[in-house]
C-alpha positions as CSV (number, residue, x, y, z in Angstrom):
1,X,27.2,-10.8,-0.1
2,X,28.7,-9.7,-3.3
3,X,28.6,-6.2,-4.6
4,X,26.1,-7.1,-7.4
5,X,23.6,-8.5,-4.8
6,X,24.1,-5.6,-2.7
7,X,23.1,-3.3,-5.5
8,X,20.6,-5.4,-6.3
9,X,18.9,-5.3,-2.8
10,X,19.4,-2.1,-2.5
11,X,17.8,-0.8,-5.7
12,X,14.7,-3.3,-4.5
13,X,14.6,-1.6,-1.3
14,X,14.7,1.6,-2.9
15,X,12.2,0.5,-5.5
16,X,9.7,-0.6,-2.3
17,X,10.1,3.0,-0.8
18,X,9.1,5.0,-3.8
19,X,6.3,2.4,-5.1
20,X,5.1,3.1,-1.5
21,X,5.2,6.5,-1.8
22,X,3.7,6.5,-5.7
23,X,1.0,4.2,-4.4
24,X,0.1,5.5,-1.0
25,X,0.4,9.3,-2.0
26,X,-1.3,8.9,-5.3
27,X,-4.0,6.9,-3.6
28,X,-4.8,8.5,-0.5
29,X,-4.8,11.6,-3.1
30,X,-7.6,9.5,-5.1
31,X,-9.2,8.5,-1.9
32,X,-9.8,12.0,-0.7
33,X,-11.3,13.0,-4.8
34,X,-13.3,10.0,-4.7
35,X,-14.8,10.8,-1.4
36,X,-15.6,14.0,-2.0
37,X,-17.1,13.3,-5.5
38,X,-19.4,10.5,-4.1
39,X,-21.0,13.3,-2.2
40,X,-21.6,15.7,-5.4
41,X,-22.8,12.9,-7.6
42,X,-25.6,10.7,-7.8
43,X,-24.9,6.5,-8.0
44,X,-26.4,6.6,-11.5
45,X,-23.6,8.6,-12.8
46,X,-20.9,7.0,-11.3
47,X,-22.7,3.8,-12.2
48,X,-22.5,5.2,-16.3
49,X,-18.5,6.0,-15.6
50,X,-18.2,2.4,-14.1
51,X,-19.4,1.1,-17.2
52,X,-17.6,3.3,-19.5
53,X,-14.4,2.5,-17.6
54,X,-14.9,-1.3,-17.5
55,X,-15.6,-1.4,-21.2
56,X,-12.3,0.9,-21.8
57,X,-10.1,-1.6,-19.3
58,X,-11.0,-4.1,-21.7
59,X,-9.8,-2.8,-25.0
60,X,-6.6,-1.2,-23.5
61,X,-5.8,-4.8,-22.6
62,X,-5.3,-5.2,-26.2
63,X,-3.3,-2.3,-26.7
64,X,-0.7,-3.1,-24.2
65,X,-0.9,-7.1,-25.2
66,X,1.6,-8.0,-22.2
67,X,4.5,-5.8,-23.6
68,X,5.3,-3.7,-20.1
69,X,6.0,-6.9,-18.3
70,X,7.6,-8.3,-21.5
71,X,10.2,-5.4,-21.1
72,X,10.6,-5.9,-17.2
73,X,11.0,-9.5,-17.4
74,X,13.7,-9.7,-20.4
75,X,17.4,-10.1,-18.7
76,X,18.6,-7.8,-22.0
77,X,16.7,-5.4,-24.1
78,X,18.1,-3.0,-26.7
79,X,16.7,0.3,-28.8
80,X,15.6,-2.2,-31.7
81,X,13.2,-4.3,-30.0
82,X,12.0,-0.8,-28.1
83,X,11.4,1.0,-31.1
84,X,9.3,-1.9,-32.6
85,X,7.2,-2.8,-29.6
86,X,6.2,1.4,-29.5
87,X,5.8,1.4,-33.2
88,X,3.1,-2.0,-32.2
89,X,1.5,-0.4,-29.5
90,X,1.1,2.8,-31.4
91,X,-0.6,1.2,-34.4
92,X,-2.7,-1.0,-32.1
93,X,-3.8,2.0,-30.0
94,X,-5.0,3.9,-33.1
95,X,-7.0,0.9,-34.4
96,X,-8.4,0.5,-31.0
97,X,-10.0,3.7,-30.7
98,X,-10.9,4.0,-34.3
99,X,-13.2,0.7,-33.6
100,X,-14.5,2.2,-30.1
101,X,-15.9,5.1,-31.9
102,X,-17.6,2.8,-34.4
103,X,-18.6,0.5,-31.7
104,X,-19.9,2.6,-29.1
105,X,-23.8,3.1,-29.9
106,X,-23.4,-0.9,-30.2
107,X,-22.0,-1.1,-26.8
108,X,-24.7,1.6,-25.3
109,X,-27.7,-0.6,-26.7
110,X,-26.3,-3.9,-25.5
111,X,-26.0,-2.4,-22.1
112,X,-29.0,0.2,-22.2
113,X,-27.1,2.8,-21.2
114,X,-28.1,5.1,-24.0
115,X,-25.5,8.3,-22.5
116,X,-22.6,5.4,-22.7
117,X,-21.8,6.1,-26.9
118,X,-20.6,9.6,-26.1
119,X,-19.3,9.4,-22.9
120,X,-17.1,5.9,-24.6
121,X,-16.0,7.8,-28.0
122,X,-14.4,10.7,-26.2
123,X,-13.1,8.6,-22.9
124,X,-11.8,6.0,-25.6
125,X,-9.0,8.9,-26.0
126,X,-7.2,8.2,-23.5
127,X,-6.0,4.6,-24.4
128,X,-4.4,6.2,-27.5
129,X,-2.7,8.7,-24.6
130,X,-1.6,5.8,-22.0
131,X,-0.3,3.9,-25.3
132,X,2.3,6.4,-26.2
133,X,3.8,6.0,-22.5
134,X,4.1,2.0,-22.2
135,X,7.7,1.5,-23.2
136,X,8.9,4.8,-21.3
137,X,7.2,3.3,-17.9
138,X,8.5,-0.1,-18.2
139,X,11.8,1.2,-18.7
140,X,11.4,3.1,-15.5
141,X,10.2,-0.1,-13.5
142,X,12.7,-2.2,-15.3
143,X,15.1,0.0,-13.7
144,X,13.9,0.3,-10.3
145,X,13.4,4.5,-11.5
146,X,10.3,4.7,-8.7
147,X,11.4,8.0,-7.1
148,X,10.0,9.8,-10.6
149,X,6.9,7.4,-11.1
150,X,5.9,8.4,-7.4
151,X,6.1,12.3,-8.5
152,X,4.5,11.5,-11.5
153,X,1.8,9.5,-10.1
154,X,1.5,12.4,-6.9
155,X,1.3,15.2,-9.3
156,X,-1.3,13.8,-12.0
157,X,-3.8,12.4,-9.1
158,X,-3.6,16.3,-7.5
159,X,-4.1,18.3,-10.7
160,X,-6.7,15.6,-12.0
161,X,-8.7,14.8,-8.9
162,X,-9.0,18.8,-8.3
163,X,-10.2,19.2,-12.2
164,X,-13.0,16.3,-11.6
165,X,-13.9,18.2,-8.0
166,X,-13.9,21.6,-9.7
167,X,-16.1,20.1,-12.7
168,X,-18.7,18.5,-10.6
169,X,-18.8,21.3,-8.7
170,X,-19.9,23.5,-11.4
171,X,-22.8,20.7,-12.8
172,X,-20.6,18.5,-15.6
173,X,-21.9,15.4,-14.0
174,X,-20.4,12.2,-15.3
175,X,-18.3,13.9,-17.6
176,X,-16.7,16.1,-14.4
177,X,-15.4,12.0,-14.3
178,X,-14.6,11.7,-17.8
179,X,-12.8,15.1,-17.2
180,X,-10.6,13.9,-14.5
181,X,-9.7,10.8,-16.3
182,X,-8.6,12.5,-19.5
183,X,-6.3,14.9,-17.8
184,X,-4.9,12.3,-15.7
185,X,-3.7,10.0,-18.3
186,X,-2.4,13.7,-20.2
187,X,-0.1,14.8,-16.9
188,X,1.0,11.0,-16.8
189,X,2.3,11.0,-20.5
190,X,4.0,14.3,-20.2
191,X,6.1,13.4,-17.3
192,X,7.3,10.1,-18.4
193,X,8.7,11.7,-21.4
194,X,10.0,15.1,-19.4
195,X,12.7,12.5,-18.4
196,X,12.8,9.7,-20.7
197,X,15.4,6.9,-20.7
198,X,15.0,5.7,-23.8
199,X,13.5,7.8,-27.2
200,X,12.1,6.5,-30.2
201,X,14.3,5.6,-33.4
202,X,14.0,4.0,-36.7
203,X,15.8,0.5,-36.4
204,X,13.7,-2.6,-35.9
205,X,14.3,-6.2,-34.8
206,X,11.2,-8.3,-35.5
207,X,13.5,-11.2,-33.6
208,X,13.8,-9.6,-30.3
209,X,10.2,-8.3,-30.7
210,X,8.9,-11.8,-31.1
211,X,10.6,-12.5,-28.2
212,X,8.6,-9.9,-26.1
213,X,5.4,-11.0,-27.9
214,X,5.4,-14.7,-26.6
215,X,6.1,-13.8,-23.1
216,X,3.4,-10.8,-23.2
217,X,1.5,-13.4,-24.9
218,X,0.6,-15.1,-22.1
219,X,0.4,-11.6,-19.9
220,X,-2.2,-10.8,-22.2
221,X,-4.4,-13.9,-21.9
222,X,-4.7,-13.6,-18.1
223,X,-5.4,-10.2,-18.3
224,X,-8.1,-11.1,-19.8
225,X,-9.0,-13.3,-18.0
226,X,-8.7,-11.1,-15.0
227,X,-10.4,-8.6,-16.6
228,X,-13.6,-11.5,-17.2
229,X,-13.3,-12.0,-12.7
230,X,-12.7,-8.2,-12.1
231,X,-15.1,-6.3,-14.6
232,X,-17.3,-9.2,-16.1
233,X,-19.5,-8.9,-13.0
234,X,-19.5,-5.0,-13.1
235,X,-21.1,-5.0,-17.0
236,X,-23.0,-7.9,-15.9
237,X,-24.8,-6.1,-13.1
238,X,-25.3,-2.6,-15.5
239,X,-26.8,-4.8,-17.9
240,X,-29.2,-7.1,-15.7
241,X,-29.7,-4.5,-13.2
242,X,-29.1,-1.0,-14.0
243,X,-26.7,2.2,-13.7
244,X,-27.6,3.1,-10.4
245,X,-26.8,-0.6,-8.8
246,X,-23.6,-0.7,-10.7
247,X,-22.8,3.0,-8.9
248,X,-23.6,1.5,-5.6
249,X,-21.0,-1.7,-6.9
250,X,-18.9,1.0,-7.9
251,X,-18.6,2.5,-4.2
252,X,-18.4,-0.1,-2.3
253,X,-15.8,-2.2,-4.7
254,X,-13.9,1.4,-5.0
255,X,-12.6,0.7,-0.9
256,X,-11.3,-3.0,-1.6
257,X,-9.9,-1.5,-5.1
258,X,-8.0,0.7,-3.7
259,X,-6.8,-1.3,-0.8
260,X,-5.6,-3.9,-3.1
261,X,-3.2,-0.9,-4.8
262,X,-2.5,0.4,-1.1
263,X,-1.8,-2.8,0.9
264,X,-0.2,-4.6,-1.6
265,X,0.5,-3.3,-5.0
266,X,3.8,-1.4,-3.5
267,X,5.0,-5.2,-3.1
268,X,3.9,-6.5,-6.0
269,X,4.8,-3.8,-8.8
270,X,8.5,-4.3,-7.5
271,X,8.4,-7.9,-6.5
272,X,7.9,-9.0,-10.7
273,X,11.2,-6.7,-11.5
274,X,12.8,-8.2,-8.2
275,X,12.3,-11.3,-8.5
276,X,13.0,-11.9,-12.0
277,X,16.3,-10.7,-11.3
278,X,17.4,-13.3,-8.8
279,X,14.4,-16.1,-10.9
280,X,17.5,-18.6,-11.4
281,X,18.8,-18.4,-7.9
282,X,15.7,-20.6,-6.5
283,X,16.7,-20.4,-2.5
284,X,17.3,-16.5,-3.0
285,X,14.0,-16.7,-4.7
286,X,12.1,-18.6,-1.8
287,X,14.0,-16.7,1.2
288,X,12.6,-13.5,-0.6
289,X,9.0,-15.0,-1.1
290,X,8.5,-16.1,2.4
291,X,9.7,-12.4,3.5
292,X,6.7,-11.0,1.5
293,X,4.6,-13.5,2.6
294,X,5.3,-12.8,6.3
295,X,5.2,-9.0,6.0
296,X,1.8,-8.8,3.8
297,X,0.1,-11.4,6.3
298,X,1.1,-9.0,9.4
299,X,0.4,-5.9,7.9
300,X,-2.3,-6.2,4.8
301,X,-4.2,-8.9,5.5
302,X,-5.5,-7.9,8.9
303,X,-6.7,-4.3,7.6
304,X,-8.8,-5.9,4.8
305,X,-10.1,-8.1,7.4
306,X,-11.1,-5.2,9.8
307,X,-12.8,-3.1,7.2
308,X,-15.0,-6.2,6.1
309,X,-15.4,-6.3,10.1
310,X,-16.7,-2.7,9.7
311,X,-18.0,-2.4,6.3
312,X,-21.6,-1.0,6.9
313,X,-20.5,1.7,9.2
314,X,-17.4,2.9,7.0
315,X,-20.0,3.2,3.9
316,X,-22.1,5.5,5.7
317,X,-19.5,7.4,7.5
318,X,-17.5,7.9,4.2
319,X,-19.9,8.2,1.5
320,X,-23.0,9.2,2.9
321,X,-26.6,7.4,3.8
322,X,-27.4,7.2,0.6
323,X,-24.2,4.5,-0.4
324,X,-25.3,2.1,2.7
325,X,-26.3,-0.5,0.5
326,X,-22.6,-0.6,-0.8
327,X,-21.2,-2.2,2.5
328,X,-23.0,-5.4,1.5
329,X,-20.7,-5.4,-1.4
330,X,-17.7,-4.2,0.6
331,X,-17.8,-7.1,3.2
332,X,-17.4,-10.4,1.1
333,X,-14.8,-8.2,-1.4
334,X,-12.8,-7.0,1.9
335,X,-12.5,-11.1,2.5
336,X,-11.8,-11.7,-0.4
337,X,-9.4,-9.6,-0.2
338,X,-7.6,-10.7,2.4
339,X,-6.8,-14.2,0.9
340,X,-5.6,-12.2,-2.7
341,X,-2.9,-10.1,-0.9
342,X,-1.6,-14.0,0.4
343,X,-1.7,-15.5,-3.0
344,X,-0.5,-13.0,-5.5
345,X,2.8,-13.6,-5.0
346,X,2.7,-16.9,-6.5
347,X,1.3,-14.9,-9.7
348,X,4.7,-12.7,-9.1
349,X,6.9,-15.6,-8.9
350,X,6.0,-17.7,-11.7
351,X,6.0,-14.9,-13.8
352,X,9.2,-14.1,-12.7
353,X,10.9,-17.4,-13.6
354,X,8.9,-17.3,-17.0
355,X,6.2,-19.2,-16.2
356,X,3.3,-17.1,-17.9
357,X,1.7,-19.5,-19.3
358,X,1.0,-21.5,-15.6
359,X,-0.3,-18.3,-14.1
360,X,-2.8,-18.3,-17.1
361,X,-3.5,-21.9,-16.2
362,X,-4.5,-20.5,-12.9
363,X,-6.6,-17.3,-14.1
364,X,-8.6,-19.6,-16.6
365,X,-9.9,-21.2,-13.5
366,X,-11.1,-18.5,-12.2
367,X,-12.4,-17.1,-15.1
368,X,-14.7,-20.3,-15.5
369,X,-15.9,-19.7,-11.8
370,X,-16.6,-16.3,-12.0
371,X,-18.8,-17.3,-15.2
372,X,-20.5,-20.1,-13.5
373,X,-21.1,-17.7,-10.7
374,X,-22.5,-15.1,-12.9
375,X,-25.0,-17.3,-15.0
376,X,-26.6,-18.7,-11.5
377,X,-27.1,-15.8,-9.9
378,X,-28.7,-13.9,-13.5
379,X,-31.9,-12.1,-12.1
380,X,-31.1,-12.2,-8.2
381,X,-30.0,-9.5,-6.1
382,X,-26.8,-8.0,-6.1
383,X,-25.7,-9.3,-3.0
384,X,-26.1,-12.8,-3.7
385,X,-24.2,-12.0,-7.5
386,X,-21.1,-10.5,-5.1
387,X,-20.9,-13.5,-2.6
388,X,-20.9,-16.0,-5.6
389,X,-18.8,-14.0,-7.3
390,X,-16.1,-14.0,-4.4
391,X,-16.9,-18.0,-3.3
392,X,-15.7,-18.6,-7.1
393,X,-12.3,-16.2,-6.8
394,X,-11.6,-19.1,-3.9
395,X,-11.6,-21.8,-6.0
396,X,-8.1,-21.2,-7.5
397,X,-6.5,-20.2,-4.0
398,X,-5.4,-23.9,-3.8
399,X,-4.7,-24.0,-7.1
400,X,-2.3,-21.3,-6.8
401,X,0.0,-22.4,-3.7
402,X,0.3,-25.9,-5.3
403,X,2.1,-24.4,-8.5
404,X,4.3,-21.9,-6.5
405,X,4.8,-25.2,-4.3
406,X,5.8,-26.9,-7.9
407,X,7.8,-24.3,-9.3
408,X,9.3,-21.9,-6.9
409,X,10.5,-24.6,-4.6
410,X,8.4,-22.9,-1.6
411,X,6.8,-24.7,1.6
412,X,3.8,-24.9,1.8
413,X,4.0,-26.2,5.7
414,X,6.5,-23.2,6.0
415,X,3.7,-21.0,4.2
416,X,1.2,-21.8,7.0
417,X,3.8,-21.5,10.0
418,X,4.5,-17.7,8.6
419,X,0.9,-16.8,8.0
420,X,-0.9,-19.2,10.9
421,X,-0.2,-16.5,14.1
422,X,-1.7,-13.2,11.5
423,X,-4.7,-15.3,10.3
424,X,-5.9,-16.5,13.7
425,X,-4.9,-13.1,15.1
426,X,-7.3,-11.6,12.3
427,X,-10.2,-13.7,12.9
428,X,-10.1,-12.9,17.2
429,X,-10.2,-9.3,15.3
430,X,-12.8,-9.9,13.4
431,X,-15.4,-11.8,15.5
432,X,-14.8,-9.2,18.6
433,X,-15.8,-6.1,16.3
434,X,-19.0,-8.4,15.7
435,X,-19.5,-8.1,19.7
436,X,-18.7,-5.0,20.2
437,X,-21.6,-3.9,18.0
438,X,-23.6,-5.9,19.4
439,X,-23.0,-4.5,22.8
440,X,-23.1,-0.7,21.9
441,X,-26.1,-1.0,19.1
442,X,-28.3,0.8,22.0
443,X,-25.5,3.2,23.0
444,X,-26.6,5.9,20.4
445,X,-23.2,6.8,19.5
446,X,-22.5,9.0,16.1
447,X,-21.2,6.9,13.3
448,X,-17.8,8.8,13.2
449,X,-17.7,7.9,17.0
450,X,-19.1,4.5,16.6
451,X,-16.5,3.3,13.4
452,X,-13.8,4.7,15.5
453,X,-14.4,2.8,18.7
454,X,-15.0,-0.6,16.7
455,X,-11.5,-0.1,14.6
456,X,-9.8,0.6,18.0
457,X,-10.9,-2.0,19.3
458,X,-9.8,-4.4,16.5
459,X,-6.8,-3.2,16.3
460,X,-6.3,-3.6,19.9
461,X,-7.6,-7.3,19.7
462,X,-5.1,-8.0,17.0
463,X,-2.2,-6.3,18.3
464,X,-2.9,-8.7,21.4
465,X,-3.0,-11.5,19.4
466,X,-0.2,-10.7,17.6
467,X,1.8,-9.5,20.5
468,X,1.0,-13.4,21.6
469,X,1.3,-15.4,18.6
470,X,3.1,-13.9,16.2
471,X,6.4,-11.5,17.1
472,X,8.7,-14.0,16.4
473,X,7.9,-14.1,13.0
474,X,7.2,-10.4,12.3
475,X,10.7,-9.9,14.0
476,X,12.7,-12.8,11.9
477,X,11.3,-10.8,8.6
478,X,12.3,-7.8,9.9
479,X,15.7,-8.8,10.8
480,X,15.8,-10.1,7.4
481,X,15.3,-7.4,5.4
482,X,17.4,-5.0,7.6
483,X,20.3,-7.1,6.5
484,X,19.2,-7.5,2.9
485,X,19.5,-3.4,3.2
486,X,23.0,-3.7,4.9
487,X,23.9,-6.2,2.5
């Protein structure tokens, strides 16, 4: 292997460690918070933050317009295009929140959440902060810099999470939320720039800018698109149904949410930068897409699976009697979730090789599903709004392994021989927790007790499966990445 793909596997390598450790540390950190703040606060106020948040999400889509995964994707970038993109983003940012103060008591009265205008016009601050960091943390990604973005990350969710603790504690309510995000996104900026790889100047290149824009172009329209399947149903239940169901949506989402960033986010936020580095060298490209594939079906899928398995008794155990209702929303997302950790590295690829606008393609689907899903549930329950909801996120699965078929030069029969031995593994999982309720329902046990027993025995039934049907694989991607690391 030559000495540039040796560095280059290595700095991937590298790049999965500390994205692990930013993720996993930073989220476990946020776990723990979140926990112990569904216990001080009612599901009406975290039901008026999940608003607030979703509604924020969606203008800070604007703000960033694509350009962080502009930066990471270009094979060049210079100060000139870096200094205009900053000088964009900046000018966008303060627009942004000028119009959200404006806008709020308009936003409050469409969702009758009358407490929204405030908690929106002073929350609405930090997209102006997150702004001023963009460029600085796409450098870092760009350059496979994790090892400061996990300290970052670590240090921000501790001094945060124990400001929004501290403030609950002492009556702020909703805003002990607002709190925690404010300070957050503050400790964030302030370390990206305590050692910043690039600083602001005055030359401009409107050519290389324009070059960013049309690839974030296309970044930008499937976020929002993915903002319309991720946070459409979360204003669409405060509006038809109130605060205090969207808080319940709000815990039992918050689980799969942060699984998503746990499971398979320390993948994906270094599989863009590593794959568009090797996005012209198509059977380096493939070889590394079926070693994700492999790894997240043996590792992430099953967990999602097993706490969909045990969704009803992690609600209460975690949260409290009073969230139980949320594990009928945890359930169909944990599926749901399990098929997303499979697919996304299609998204990944594509984008990789510059194919934006065919990972728009896909999210447009979805985006009409999700609608579809949301008109013909309007005035039913929640539950049946979530189920549709995650029947329509399906619809573009096939969709989505036919392009990377197309385009990344990937097997799909080679696809089902890595994933086959996990996914039937998974299901023997899943259908023996469903037993083994069953049979101890009459035991009496406590619910810590009782959740532990059924994840120890899923676990057990998967290992076994596993251990059966699929070590050869797990071993082969093993093997494989070993000597990637060896080079």
């Amino acid at each position: 292997m030559s000495s540039t793909s040796s560095t280059l596997g290595n700095k991937v390598l590298s790049g999965l460690i500390w994205s692990a450790v930013r993720n996993w540390g930073g989220r476990l950190a946020s776990i723990a918070v979140f926990f112990l703040l569904a216990r001080l606060l009612s599901p009406e106020e975290f039901g008026v933050f999940a608003a607030a948040a979703a509604v924020l999400a969606f203008v800070e889509i604007f703000v960033e317009q694509g350009l962080g995964d502009a930066i990471v994707q270009q094979p060049t970038i210079g100060p000139r295009e870096l200094n205009t993109a900053f000088l964009a983003n900046f000018v966008f940012a303060v627009l942004l929140v000028a119009a959200m103060w404006w806008g709020s008591p308009y936003i409050a009265s469409a969702m009758k959440i009358d407490r929204l205008t405030e908690i929106l016009r002073v929350a609405s601050l930090g997209i102006f902060i997150n702004a001023l960091g963009l460029c600085q943390l796409a450098l870092f990604r760009r350059n496979f810099q994790y090892r400061w973005l996990a300290v970052r990350t670590l240090v921000s969710t501790f001094l945060a999470g124990a400001a929004g603790v501290w403030l609950a504690l002492a009556g702020f309510g909703v805003w002990s939320l607002i709190g925690q995000f404010l300070l957050g996104a503050l400790i964030n900026l302030v370390l990206l720039w305590a050692k910043p790889i690039w600083k602001p100047g005055l030359s401009f290149s409107t050519t290389g800018f324009g070059r960013l824009v049309r690839y974030g172009s296309n970044i930008l329209g499937m976020r929002l698109l993915d903002f319309a399947n991720t946070r459409a149903i979360e204003l669409a239940i405060g509006a038809w149904l109130g605060a205090a169901t969207l808080g319940l949506y709000a815990v039992g989402s918050r689980i799969y949410t942060i699984m998503m960033q746990l499971l398979s986010s320390v993948v994906l936020d270094v599989a863009h930068a590593g794959f568009s580095r090797i996005a012209g060298e198509r059977e380096r490209l493939a070889q590394a897409y079926y070693r994700a594939i492999t790894a997240t079906a043996a590792l992430a899928m099953p967990c999602f699976v097993l706490v969909s398995a045990v969704a009803a008794e992690l609600c209460v155990t975690v949260f409290g009697a009073k969230w139980a209702e949320s594990a009928d929303i945890l359930a169909p997302l944990a599926l749901l979730g399990a098929v997303q950790t499979l697919q996304y590295y299609n998204g990944s690829g594509l984008n990789a090789i510059g194919r934006s606008s065919t990972t728009l393609s896909i999210a447009i689907v979805k985006v009409m599903g999700t609608g579809a899903a949301l008109i013909a549930t309007k005035g039913q329950g929640f539950d049946a709004t979530v189920k549709a909801y995650v029947l329509a996120q399906l619809v573009a699965t096939p969709l989505s392994f036919y392009f990377g078929r197309k385009h990344l030069g990937v097997s799909i029969r080679r696809i089902v021989r890595c994933v086959f031995p996990f996914v039937l593994s998974a299901a023997a999982m899943f259908f023996a927790v469903g037993a083994i309720s069953a049979e101890i329902a009459d035991v009496g046990l406590n619910p810590l007790t009782d959740l532990a027993v059924k994840i120890g025995a899923g676990i057990a039934v998967y290992a076994a499966g596993v251990a059966l049907l699929g070590r050869r694989h797990l071993i082969e991607s093993m093997q494989t990445i070993k000597s990637m690391r060896r080079g």
